[in-house]
VEXKOLGU-346025 format. One record per atom (N, C-alpha, C, O): residue number from 0; residue in three letters; atom name; x, y, z. Coordinates in steps of 0.02 Angstrom, whole numbers, plus 32768, in hexadecimal, padded with zeros to 4 digits. Example, Ala and Ser with C-alpha at 12.3 -4.5 7.8 and 13.67 -1.06 7.14 Angstrom:
! residues 2
@bakol->0 guti->ALA zake->N px->8294 py->7EE4 pz->8186
@bakol->0 guti->ALA zake->CA px->8267 py->7F1F pz->8186
@bakol->0 guti->ALA zake->C px->8294 py->7F5B pz->8186
@bakol->0 guti->ALA zake->O px->82C8 py->7F5A pz->81A7
@bakol->1 guti->SER zake->N px->8282 py->7F90 pz->8162
@bakol->1 guti->SER zake->CA px->82AC py->7FCB pz->8165
@bakol->1 guti->SER zake->C px->8285 py->8002 pz->818A
@bakol->1 guti->SER zake->O px->829E py->8039 pz->8192
! end
This chain:
! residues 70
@bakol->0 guti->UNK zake->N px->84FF py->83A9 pz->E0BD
@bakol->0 guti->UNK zake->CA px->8537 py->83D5 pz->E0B3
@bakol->0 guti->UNK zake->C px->8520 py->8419 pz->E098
@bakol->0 guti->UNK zake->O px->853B py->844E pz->E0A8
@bakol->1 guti->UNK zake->N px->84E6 py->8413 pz->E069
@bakol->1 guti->UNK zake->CA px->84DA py->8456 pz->E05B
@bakol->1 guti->UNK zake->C px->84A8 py->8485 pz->E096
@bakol->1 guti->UNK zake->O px->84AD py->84C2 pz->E098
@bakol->2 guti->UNK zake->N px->8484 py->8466 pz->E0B9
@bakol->2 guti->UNK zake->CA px->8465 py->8486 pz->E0EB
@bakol->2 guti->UNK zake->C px->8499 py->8498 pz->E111
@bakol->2 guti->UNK zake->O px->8485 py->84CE pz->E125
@bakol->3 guti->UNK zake->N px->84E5 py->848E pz->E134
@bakol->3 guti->UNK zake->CA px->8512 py->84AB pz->E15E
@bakol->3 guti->UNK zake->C px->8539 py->84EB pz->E131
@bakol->3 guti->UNK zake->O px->855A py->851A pz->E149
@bakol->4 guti->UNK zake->N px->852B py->84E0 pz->E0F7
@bakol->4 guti->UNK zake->CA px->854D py->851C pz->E0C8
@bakol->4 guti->UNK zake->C px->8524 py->8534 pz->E0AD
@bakol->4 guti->UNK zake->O px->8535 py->8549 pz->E076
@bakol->5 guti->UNK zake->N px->84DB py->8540 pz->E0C2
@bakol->5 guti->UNK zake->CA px->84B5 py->8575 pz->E0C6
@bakol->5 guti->UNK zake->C px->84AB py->858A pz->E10E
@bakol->5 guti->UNK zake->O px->84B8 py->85C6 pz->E117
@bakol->6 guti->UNK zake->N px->849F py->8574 pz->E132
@bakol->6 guti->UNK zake->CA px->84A9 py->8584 pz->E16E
@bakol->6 guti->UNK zake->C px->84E0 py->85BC pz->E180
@bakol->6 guti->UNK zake->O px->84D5 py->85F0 pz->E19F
@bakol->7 guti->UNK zake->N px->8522 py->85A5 pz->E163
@bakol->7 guti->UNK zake->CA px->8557 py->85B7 pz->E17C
@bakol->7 guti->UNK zake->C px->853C py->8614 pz->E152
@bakol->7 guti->UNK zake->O px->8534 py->864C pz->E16C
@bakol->8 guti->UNK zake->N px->8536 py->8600 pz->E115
@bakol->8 guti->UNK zake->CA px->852D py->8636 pz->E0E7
@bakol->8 guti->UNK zake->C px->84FF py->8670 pz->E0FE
@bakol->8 guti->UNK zake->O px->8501 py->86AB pz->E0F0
@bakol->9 guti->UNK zake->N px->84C9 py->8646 pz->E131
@bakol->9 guti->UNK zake->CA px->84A8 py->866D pz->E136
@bakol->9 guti->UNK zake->C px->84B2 py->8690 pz->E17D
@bakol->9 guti->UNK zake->O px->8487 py->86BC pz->E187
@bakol->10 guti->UNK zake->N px->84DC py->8688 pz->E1AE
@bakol->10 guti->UNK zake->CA px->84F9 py->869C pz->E1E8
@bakol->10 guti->UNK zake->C px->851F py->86D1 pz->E1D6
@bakol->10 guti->UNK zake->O px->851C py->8708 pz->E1F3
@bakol->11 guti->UNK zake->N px->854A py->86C2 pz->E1A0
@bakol->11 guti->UNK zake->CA px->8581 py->8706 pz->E17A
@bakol->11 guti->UNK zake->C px->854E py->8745 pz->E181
@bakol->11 guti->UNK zake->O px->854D py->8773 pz->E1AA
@bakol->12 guti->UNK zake->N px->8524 py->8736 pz->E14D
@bakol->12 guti->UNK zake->CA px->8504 py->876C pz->E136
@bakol->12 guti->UNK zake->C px->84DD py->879C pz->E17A
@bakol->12 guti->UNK zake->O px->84D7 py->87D8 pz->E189
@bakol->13 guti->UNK zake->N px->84C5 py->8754 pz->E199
@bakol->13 guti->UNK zake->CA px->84A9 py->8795 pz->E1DE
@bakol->13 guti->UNK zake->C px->84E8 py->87A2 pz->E203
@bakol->13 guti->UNK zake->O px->84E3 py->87DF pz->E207
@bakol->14 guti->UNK zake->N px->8517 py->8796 pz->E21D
@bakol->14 guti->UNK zake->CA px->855D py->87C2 pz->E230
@bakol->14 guti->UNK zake->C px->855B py->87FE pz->E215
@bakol->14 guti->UNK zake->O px->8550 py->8837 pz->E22A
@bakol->15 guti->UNK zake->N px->856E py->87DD pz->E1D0
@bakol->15 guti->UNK zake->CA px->8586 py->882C pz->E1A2
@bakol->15 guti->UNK zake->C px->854C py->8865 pz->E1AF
@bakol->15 guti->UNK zake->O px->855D py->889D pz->E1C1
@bakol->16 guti->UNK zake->N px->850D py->8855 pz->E1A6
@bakol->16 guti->UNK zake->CA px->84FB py->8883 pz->E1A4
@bakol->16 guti->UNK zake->C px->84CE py->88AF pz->E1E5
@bakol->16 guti->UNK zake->O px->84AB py->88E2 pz->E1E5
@bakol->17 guti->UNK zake->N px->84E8 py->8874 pz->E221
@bakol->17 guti->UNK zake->CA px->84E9 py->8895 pz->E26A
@bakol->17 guti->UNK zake->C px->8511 py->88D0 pz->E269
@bakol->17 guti->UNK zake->O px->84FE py->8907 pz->E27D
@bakol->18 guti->UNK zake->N px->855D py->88BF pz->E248
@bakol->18 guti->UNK zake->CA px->8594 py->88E0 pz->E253
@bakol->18 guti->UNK zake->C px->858E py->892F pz->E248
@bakol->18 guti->UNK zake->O px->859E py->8963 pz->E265
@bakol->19 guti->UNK zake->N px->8562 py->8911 pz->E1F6
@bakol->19 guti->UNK zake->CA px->854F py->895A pz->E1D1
@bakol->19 guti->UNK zake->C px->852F py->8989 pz->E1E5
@bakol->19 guti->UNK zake->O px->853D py->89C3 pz->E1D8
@bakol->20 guti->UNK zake->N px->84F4 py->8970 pz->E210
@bakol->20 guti->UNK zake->CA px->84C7 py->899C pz->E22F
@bakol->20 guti->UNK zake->C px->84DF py->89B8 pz->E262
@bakol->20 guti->UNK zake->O px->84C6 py->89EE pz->E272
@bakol->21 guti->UNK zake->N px->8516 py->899C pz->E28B
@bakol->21 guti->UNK zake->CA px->8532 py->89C3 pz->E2DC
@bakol->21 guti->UNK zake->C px->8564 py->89EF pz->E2AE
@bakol->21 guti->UNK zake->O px->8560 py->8A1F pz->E2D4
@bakol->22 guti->UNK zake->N px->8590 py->8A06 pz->E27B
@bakol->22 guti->UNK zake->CA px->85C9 py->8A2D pz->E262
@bakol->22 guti->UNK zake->C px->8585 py->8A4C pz->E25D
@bakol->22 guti->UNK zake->O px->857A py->8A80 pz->E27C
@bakol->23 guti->UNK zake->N px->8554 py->8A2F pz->E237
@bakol->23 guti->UNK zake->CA px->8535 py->8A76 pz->E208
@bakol->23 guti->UNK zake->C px->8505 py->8AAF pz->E239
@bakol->23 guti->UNK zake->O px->84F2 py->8AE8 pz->E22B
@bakol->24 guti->UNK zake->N px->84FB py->8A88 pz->E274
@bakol->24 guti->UNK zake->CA px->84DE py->8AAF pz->E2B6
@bakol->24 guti->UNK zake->C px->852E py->8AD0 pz->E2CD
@bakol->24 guti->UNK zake->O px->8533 py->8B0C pz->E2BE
@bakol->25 guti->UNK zake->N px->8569 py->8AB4 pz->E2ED
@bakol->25 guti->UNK zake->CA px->8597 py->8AD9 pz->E2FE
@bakol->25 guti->UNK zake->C px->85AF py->8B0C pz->E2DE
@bakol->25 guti->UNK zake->O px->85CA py->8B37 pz->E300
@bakol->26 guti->UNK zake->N px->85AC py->8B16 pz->E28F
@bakol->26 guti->UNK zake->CA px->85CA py->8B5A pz->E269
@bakol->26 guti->UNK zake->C px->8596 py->8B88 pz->E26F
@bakol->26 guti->UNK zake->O px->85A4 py->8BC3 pz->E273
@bakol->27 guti->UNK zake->N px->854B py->8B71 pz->E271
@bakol->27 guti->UNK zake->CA px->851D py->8BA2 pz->E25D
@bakol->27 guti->UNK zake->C px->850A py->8BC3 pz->E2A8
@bakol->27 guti->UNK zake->O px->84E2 py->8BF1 pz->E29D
@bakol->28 guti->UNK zake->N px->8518 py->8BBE pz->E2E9
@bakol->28 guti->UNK zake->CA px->850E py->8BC2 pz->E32C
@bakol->28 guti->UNK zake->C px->8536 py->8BFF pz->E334
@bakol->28 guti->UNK zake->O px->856A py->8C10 pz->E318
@bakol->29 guti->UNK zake->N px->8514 py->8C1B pz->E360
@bakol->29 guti->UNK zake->CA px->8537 py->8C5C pz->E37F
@bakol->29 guti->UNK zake->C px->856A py->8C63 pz->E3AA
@bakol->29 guti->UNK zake->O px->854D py->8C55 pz->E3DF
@bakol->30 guti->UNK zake->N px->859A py->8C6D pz->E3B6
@bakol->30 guti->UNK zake->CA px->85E1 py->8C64 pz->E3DE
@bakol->30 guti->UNK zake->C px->85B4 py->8C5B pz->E425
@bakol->30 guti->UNK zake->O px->85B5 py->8C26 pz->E443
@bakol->31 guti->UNK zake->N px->858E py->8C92 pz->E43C
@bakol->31 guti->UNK zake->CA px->856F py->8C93 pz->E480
@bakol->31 guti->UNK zake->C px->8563 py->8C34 pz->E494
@bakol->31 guti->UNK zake->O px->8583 py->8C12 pz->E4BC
@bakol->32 guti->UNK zake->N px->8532 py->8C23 pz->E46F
@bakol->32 guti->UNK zake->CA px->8525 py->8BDD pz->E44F
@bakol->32 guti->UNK zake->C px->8548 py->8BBD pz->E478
@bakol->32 guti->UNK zake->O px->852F py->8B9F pz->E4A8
@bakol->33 guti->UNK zake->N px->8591 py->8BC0 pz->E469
@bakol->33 guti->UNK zake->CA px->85BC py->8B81 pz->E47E
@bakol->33 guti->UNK zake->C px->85CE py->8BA4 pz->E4D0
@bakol->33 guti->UNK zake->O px->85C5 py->8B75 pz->E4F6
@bakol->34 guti->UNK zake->N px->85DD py->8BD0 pz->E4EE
@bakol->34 guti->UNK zake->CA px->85D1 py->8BEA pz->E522
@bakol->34 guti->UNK zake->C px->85B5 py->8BD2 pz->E55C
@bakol->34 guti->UNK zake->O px->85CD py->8BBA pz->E590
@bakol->35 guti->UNK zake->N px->855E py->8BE6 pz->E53B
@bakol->35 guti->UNK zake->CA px->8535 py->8BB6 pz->E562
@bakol->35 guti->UNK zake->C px->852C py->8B8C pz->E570
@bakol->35 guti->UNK zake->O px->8509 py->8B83 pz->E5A2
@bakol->36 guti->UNK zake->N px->8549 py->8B53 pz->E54A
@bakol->36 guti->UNK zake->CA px->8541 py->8B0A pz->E54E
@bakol->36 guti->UNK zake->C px->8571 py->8AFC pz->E576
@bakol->36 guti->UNK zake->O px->8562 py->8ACD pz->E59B
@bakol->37 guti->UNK zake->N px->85AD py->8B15 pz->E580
@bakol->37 guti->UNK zake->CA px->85ED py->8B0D pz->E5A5
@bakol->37 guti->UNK zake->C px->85E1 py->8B21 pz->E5DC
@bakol->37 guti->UNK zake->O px->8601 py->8B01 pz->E606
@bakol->38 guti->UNK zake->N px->85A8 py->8B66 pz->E600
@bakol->38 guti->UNK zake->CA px->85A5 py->8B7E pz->E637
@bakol->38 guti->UNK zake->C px->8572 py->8B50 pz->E65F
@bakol->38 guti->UNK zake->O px->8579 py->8B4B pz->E69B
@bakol->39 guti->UNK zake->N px->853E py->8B2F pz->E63F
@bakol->39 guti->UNK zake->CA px->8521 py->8B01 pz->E656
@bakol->39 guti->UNK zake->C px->8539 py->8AD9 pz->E67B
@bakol->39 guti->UNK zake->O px->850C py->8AC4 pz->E6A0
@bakol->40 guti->UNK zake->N px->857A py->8AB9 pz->E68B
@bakol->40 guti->UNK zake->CA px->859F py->8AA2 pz->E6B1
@bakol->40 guti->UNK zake->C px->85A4 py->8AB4 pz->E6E3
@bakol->40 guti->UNK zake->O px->85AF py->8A92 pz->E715
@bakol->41 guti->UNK zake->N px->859A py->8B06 pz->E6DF
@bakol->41 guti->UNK zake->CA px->85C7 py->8B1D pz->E725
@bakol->41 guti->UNK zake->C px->859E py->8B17 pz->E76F
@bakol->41 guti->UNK zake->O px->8573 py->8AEC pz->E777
@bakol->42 guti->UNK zake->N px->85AB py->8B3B pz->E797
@bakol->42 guti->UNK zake->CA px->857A py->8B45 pz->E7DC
@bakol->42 guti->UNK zake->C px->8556 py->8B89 pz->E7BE
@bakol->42 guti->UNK zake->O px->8519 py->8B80 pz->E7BB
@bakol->43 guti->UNK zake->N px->8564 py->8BB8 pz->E7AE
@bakol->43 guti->UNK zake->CA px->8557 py->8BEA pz->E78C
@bakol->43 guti->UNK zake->C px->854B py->8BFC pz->E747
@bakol->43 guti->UNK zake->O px->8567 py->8C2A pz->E729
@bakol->44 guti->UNK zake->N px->8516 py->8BCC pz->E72B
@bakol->44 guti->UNK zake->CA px->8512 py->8BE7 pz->E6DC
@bakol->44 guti->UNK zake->C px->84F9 py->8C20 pz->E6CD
@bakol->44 guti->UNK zake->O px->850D py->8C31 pz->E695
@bakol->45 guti->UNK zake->N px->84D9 py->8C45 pz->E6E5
@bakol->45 guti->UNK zake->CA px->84BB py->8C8C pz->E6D0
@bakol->45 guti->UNK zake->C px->84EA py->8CBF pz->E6DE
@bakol->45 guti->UNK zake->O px->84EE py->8CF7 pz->E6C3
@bakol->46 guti->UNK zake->N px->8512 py->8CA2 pz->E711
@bakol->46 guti->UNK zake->CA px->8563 py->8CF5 pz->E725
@bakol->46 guti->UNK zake->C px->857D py->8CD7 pz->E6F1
@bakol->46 guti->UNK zake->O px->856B py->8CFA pz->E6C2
@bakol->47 guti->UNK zake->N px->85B4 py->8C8A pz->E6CC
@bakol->47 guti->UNK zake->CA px->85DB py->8C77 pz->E6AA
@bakol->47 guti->UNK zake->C px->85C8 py->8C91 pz->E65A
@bakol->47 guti->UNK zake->O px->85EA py->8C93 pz->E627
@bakol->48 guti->UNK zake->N px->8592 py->8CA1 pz->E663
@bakol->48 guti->UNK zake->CA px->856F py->8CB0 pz->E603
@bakol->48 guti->UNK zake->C px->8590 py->8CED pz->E601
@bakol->48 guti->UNK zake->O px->85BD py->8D02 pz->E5DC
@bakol->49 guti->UNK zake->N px->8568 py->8D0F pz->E640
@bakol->49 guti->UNK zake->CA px->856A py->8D71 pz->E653
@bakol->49 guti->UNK zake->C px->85B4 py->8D7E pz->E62D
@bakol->49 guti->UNK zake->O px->85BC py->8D94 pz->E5F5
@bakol->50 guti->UNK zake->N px->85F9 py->8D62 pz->E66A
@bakol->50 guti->UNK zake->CA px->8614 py->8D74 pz->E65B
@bakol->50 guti->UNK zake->C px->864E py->8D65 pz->E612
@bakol->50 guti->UNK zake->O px->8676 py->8D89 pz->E5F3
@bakol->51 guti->UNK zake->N px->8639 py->8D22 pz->E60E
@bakol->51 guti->UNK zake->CA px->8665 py->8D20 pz->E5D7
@bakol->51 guti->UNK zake->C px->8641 py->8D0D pz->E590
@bakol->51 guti->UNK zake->O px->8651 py->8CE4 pz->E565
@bakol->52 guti->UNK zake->N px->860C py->8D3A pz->E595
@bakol->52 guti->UNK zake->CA px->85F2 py->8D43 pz->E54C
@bakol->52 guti->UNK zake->C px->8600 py->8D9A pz->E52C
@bakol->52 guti->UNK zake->O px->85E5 py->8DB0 pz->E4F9
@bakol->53 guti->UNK zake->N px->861C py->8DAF pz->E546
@bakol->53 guti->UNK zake->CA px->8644 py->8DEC pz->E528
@bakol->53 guti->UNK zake->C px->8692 py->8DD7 pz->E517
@bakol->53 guti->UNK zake->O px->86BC py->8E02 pz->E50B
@bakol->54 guti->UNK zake->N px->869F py->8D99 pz->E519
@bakol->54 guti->UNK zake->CA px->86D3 py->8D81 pz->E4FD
@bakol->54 guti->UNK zake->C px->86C9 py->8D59 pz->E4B7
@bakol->54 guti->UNK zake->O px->86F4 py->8D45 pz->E48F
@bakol->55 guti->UNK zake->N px->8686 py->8D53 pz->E4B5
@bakol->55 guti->UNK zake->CA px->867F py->8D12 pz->E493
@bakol->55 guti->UNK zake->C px->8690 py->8D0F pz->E434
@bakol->55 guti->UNK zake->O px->868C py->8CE1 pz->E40C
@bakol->56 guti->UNK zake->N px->869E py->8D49 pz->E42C
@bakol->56 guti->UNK zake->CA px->86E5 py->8D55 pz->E3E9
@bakol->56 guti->UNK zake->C px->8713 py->8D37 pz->E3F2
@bakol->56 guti->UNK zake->O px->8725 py->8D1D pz->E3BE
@bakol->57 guti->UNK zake->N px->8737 py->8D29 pz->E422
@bakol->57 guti->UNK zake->CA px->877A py->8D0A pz->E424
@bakol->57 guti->UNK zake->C px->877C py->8CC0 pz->E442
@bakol->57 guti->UNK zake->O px->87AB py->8C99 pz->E439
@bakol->58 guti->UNK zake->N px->8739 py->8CB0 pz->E46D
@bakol->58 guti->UNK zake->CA px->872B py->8C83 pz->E479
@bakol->58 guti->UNK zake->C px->8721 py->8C38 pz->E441
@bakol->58 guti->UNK zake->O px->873C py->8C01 pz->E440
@bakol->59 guti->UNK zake->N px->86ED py->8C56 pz->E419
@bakol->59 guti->UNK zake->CA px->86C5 py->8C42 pz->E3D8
@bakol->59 guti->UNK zake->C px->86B7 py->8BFB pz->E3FA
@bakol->59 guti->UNK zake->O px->868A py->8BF1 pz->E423
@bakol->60 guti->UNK zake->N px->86DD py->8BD4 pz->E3E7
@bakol->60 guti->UNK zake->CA px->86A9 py->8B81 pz->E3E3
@bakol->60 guti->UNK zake->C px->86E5 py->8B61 pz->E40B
@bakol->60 guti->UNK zake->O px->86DA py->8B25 pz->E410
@bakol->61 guti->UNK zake->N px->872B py->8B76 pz->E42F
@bakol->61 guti->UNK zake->CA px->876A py->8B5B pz->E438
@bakol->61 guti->UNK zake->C px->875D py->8B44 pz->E48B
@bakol->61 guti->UNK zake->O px->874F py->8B6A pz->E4B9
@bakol->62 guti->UNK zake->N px->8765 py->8B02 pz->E48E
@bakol->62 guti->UNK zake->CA px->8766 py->8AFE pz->E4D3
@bakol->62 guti->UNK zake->C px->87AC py->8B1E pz->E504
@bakol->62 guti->UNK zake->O px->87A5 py->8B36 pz->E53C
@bakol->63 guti->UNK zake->N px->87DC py->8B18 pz->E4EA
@bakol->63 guti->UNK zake->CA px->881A py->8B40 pz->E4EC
@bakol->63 guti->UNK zake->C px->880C py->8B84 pz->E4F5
@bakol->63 guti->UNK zake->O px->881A py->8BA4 pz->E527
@bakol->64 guti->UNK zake->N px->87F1 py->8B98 pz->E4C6
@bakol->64 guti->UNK zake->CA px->87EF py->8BE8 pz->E4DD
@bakol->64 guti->UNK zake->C px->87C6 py->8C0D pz->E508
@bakol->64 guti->UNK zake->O px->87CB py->8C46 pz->E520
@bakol->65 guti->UNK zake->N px->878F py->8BD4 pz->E510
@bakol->65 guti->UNK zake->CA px->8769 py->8BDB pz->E554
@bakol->65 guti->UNK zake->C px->8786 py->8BEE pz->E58F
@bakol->65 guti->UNK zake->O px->878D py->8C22 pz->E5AF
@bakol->66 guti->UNK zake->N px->8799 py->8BA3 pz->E598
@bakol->66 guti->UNK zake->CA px->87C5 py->8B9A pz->E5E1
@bakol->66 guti->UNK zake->C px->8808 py->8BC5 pz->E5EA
@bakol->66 guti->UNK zake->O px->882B py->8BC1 pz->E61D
@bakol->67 guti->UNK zake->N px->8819 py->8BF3 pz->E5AF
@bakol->67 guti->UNK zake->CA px->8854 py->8C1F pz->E5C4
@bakol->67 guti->UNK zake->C px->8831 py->8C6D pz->E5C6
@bakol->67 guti->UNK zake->O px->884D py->8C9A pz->E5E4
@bakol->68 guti->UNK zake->N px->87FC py->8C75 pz->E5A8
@bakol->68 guti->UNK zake->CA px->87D3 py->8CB7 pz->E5B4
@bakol->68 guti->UNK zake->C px->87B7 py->8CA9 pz->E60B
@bakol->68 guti->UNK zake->O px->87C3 py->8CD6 pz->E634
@bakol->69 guti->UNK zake->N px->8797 py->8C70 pz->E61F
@bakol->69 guti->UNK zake->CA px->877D py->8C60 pz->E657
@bakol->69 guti->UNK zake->C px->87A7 py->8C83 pz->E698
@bakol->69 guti->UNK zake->O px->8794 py->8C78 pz->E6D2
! end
């Protein structure tokens, strides 16, 4: 019983602090950042950056505001 509630304990802790490390990369990342990763999708990632990285103030990290700047 105590090896499944360390176990368990010890699964928490790597979650949590997966979690921590992707926020603490997403706040510290450059709006462009999230852009690119989204244009990677396209047929066109090098035109999709071009043009909508002079948006990418209003864009910021929002998948929403992507796809309505797009």
């Amino acid at each position: 019983m105590a090896r499944v509630f360390l176990f368990f304990l010890v699964l928490c802790f790597v979650l949590y602090m997966a979690g921590m490390a992707e926020s603490t990369v997403a706040r510290h990342s450059k709006p462009t950042d999230f852009i690119q990763a989204s244009c990677r999708a396209t047929r066109y990632p090098a035109l999709c950056v071009q043009c909508l990285s002079q948006y990418a103030s209003a864009i910021k990290r929002s998948d929403r505001q992507l796809a309505q700047t797009a």
